[in-house]
C-alpha positions in Angstrom: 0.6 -22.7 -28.6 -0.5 -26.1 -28.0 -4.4 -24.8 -27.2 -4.5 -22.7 -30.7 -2.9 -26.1 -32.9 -6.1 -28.0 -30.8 -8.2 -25.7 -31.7 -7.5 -24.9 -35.3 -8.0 -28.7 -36.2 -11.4 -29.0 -34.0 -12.3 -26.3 -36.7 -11.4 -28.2 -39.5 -12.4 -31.3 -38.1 -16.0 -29.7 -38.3 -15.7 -28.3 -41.0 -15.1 -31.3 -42.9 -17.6 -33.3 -40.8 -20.3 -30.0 -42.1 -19.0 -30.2 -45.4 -19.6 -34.1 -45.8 -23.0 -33.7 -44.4 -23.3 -30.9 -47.2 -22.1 -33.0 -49.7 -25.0 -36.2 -48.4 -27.7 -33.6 -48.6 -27.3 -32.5 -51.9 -26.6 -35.7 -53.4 -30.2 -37.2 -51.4 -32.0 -34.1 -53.2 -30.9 -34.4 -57.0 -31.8 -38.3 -56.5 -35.0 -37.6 -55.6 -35.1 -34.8 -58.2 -33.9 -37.1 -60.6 -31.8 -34.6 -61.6 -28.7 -37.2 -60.1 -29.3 -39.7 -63.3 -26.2 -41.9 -62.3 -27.6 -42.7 -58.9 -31.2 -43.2 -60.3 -30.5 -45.3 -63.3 -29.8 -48.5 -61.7 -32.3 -48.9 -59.5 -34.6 -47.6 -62.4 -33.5 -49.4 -65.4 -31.9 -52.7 -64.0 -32.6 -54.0 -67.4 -30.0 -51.8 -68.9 -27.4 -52.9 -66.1 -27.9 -56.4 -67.6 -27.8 -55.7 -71.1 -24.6 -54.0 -70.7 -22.7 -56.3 -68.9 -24.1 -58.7 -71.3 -22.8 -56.9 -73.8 -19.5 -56.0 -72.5 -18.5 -59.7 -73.3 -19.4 -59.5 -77.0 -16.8 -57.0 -77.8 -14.1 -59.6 -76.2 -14.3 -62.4 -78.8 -14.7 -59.7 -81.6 
């Protein structure tokens, strides 16, 4: 009984361990693609990082 508990969570273990590594693959490609705009924007438009945050204060005292 002990043996098959061990082994059922070595499967999941690596299962999740495959799935993760899934999950790092496919988030690398649609960065490069660029079709991952979240992860692309700001390293591509730092600019708009700074005019947001810069703008995030304006609403405050309005």
């Amino acid at each position: 009984m002990k043996n098959s508990v061990r082994n059922e969570a070595q499967k999941v273990g690596i299962g999740t361990i495959v799935v993760a590594i899934a999950v790092l693959v496919l988030f690398f490609f649609l960065s490069k693609s660029g079709v991952g705009s979240s992860g692309s924007a700001p390293a591509d438009t730092g600019a708009s990082t700074t005019q947001s945050s810069t703008g995030a204060p304006s609403p405050m005292p309005t």
